[in-house]
MARFI-574347 format. One record per residue: residue number from 1; residue in three letters; x negated, y, z negated of N, C-alpha, C, O, CB in turn. Coordinates in nm, 4 decimals, decimal comma. Glycine has a CB too. Example, Ala and Ser with C-alpha at 12.3 -4.5 7.8 and 13.67 -1.06 7.14 Angstrom:
[pt 1; "ALA"; [-1,3190; -0,5690; -0,7800]; [-1,2300; -0,4500; -0,7800]; [-1,3200; -0,3300; -0,7800]; [-1,4236; -0,3319; -0,8465]; [-1,1308; -0,4473; -0,9046]];
[pt 2; "SER"; [-1,2850; -0,2250; -0,7080]; [-1,3670; -0,1060; -0,7140]; [-1,2900; 0,0030; -0,7870]; [-1,3409; 0,1138; -0,8039]; [-1,4084; -0,0598; -0,5725]];
//
This chain:
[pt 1; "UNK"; [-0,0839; -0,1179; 0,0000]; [0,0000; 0,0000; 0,0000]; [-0,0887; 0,1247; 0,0000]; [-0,1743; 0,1442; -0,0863]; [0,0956; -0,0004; -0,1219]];
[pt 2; "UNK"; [-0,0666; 0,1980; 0,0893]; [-0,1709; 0,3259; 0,1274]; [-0,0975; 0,4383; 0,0282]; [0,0204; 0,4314; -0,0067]; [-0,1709; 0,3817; 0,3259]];
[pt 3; "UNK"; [-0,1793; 0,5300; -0,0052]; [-0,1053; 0,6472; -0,1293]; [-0,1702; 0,7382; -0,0624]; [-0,2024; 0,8240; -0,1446]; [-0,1396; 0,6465; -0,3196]];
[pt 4; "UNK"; [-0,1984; 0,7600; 0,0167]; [-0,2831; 0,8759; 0,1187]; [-0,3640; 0,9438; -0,0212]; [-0,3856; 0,8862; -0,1279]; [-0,1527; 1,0223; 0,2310]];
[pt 5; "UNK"; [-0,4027; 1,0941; 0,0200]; [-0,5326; 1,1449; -0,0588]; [-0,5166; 1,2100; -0,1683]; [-0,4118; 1,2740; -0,1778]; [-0,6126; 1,2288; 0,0097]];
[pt 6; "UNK"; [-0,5993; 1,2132; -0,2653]; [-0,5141; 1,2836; -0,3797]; [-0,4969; 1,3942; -0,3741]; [-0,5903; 1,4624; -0,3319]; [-0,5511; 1,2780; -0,4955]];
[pt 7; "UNK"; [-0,3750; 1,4587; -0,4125]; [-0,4159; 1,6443; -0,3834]; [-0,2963; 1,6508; -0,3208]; [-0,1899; 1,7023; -0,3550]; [-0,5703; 1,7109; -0,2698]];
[pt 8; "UNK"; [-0,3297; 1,5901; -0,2223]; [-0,2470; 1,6834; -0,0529]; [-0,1004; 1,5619; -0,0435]; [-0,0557; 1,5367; 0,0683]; [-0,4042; 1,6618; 0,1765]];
[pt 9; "UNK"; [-0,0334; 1,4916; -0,1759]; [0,1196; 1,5119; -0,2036]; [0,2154; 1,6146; -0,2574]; [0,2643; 1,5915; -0,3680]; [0,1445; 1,4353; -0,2705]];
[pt 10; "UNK"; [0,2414; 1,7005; -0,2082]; [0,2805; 1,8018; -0,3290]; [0,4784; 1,8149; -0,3222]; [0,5657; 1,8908; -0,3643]; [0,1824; 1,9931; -0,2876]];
[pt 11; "UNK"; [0,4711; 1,7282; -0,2668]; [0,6445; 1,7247; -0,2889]; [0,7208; 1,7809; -0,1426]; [0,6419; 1,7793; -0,0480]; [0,6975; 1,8500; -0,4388]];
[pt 12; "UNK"; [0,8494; 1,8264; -0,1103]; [0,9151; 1,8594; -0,0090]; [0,8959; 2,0264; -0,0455]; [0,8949; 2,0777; -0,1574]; [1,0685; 1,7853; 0,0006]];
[pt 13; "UNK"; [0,8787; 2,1033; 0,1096]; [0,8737; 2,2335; 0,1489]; [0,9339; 2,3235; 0,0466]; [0,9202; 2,2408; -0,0435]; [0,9366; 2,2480; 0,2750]];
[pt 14; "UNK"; [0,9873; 2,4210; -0,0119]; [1,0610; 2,5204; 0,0151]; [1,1323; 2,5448; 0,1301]; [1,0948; 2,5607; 0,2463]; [1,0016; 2,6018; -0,0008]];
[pt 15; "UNK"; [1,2638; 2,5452; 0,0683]; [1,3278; 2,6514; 0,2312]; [1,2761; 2,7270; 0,3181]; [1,2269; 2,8268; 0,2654]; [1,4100; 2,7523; 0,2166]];
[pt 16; "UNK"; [1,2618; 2,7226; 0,4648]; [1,1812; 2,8501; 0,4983]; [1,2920; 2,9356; 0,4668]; [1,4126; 2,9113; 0,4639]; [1,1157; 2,8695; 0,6568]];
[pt 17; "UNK"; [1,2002; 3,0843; 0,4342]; [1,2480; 3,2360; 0,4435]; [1,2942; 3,3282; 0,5727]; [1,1928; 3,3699; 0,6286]; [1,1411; 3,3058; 0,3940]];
[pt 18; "UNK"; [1,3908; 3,3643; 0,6250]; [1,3278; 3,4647; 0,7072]; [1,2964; 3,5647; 0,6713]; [1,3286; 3,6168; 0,5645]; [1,3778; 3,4959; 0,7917]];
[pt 19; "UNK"; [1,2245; 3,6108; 0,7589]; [1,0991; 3,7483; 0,6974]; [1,2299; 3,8384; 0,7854]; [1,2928; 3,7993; 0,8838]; [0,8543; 3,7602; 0,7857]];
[pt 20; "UNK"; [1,2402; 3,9405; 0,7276]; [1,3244; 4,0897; 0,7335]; [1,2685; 4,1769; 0,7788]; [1,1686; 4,2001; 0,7107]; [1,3661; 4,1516; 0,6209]];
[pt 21; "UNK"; [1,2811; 4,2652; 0,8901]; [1,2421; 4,3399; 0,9566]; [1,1640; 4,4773; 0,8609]; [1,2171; 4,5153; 0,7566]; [1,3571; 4,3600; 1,0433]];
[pt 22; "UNK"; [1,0557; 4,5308; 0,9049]; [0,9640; 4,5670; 0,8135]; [1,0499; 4,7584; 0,8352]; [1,0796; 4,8490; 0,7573]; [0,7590; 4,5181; 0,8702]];
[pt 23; "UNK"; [1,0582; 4,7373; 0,9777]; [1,1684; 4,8996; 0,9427]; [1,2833; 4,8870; 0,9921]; [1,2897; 4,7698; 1,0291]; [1,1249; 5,0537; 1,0129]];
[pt 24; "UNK"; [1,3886; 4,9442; 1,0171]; [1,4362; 4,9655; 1,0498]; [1,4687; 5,0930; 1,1627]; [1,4517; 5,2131; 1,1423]; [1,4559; 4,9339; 0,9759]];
[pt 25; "UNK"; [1,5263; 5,0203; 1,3015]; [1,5134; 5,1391; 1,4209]; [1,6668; 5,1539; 1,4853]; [1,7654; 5,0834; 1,4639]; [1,3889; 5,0870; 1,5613]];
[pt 26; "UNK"; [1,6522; 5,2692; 1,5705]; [1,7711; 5,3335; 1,5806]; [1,9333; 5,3222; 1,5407]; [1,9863; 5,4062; 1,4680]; [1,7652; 5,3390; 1,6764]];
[pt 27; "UNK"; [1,9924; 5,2294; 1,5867]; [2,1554; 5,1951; 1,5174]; [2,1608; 5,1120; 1,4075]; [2,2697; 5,0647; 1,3750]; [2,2566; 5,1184; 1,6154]];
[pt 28; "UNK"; [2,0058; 5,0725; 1,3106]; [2,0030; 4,9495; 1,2647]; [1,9613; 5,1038; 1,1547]; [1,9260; 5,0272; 1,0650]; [1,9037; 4,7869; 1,3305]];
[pt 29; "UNK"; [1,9514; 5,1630; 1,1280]; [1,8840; 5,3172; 1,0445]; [2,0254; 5,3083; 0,9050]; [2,1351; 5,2658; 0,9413]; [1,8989; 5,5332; 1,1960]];
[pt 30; "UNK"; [2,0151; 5,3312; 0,8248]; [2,1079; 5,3106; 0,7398]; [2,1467; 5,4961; 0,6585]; [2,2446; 5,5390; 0,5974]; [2,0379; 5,1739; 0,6306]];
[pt 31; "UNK"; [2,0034; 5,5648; 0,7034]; [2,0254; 5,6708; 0,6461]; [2,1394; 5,7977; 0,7143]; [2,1374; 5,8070; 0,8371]; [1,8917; 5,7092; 0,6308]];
[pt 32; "UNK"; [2,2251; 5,8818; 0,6456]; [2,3061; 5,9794; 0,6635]; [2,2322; 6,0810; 0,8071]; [2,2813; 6,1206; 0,9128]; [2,3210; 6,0554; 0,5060]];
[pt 33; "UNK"; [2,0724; 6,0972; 0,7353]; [2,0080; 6,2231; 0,7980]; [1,8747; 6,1710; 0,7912]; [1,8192; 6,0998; 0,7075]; [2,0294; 6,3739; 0,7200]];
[pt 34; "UNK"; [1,8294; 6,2319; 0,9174]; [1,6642; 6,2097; 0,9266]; [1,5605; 6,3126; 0,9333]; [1,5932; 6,4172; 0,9894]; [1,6329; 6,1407; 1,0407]];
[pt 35; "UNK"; [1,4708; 6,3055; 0,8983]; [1,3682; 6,3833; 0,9611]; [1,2713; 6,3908; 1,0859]; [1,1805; 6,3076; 1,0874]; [1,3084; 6,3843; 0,8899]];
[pt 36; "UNK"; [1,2788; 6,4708; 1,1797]; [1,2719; 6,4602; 1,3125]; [1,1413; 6,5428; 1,3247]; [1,1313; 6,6470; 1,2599]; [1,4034; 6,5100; 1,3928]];
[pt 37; "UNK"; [1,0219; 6,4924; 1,4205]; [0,8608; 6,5316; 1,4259]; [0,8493; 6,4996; 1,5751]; [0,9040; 6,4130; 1,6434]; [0,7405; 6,4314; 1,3156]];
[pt 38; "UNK"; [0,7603; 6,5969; 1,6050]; [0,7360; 6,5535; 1,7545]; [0,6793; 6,6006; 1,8712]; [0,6175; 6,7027; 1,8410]; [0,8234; 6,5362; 1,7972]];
[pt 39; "UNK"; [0,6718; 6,5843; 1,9567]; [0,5944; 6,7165; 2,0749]; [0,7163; 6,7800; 2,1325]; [0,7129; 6,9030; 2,1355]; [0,4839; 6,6474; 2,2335]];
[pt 40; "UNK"; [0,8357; 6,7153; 2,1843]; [0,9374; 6,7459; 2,2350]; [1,0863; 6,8074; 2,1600]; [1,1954; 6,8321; 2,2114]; [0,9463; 6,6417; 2,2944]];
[pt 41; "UNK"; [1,0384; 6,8197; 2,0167]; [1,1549; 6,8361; 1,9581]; [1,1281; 6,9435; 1,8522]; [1,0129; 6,9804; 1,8292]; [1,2090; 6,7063; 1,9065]];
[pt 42; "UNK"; [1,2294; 6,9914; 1,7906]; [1,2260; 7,1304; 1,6747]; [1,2004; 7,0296; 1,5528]; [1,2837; 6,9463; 1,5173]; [1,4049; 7,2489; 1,6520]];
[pt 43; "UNK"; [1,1196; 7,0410; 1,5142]; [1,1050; 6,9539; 1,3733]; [1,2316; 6,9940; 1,2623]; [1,2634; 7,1126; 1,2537]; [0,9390; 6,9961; 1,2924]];
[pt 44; "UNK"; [1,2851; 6,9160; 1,1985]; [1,3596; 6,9140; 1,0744]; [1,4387; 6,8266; 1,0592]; [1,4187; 6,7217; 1,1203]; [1,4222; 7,0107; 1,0492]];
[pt 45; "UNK"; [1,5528; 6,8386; 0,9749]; [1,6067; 6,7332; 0,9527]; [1,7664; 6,7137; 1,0224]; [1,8417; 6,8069; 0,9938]; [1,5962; 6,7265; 0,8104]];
[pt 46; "UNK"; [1,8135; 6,6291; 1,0902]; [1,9038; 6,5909; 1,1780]; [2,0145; 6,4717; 1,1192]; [1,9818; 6,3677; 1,0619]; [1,8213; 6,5462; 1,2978]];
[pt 47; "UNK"; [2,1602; 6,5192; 1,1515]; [2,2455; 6,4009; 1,1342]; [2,2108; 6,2582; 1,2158]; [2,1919; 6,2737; 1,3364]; [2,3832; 6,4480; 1,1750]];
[pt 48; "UNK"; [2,2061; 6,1958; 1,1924]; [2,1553; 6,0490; 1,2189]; [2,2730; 6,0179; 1,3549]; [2,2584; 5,9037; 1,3984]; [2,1744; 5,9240; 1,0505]];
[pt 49; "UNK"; [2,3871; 6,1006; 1,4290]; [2,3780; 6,0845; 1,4823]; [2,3002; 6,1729; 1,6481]; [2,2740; 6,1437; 1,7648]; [2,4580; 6,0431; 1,4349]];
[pt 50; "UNK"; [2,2948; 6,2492; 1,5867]; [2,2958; 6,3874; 1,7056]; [2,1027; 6,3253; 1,7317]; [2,0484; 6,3180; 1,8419]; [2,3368; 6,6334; 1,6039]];
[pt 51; "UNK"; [2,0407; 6,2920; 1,6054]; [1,9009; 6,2194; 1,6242]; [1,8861; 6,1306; 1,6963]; [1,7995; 6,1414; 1,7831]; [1,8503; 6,1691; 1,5299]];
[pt 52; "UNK"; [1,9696; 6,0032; 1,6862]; [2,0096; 5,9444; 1,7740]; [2,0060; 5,9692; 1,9525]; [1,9392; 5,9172; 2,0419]; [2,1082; 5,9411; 1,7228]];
[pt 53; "UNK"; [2,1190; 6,0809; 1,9505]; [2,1338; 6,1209; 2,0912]; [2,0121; 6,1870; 2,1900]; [1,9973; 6,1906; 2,3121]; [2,2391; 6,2163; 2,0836]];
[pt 54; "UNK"; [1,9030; 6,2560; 2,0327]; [1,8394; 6,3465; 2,0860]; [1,6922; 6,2119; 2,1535]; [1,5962; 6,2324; 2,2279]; [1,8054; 6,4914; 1,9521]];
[pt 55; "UNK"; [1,7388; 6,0857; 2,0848]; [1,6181; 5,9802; 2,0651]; [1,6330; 5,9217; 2,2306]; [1,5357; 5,9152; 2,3058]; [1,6498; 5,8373; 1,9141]];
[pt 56; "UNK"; [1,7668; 5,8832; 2,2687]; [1,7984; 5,8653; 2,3899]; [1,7780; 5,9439; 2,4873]; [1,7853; 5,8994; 2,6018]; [1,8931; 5,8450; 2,3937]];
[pt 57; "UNK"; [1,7464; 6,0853; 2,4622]; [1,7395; 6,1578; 2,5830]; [1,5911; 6,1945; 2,5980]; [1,5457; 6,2741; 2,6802]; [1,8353; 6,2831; 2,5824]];
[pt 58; "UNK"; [1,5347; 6,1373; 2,5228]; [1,3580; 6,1602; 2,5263]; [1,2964; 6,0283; 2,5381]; [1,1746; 6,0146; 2,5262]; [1,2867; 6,2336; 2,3779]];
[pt 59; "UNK"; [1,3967; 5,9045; 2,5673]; [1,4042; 5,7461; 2,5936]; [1,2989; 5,7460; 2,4811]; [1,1819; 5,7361; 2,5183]; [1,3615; 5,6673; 2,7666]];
[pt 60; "UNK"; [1,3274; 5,7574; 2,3259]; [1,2200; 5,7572; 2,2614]; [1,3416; 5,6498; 2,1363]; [1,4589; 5,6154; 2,1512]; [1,1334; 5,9392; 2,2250]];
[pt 61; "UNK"; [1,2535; 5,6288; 2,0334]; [1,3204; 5,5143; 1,9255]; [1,3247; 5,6024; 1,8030]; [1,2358; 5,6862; 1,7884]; [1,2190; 5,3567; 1,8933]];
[pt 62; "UNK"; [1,4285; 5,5889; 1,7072]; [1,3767; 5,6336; 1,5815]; [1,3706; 5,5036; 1,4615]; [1,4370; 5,4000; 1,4607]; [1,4772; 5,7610; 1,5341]];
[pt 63; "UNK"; [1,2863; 5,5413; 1,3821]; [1,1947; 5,4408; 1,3056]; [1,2562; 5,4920; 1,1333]; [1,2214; 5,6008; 1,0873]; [0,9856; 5,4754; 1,3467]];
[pt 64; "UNK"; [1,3098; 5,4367; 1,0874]; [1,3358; 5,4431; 0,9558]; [1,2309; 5,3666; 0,8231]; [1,2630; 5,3778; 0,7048]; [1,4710; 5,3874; 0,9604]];
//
């Protein structure tokens, strides 16, 4: 009867986890208002949706 090596039994896995997205980007953004930075834009802070609109028209993403 083989017992393979000592050590390397350590029982059944853990569940895998899924790993959760590290930010959150444009319709996935949870916040009210953002803060907006940029070459193309007036810096400050923006309703999350009009940021949005302004993110689409500069085919650019926003990053929460």
């Amino acid at each position: 009867m083989a017992l393979g090596r000592p050590g390397f039994n350590r029982g059944p896995r853990p569940p895998f986890k899924k790993k959760e997205a590290e930010h959150n980007i444009n319709q996935f953004i949870k916040a009210q208002e953002v803060r907006l930075a940029g070459d193309n834009v007036e810096p400050g802070i923006y309703p999350l949706a009009k940021a949005l609109a302004l993110a689409d028209e500069l085919e650019l993403d926003l990053v929460e």
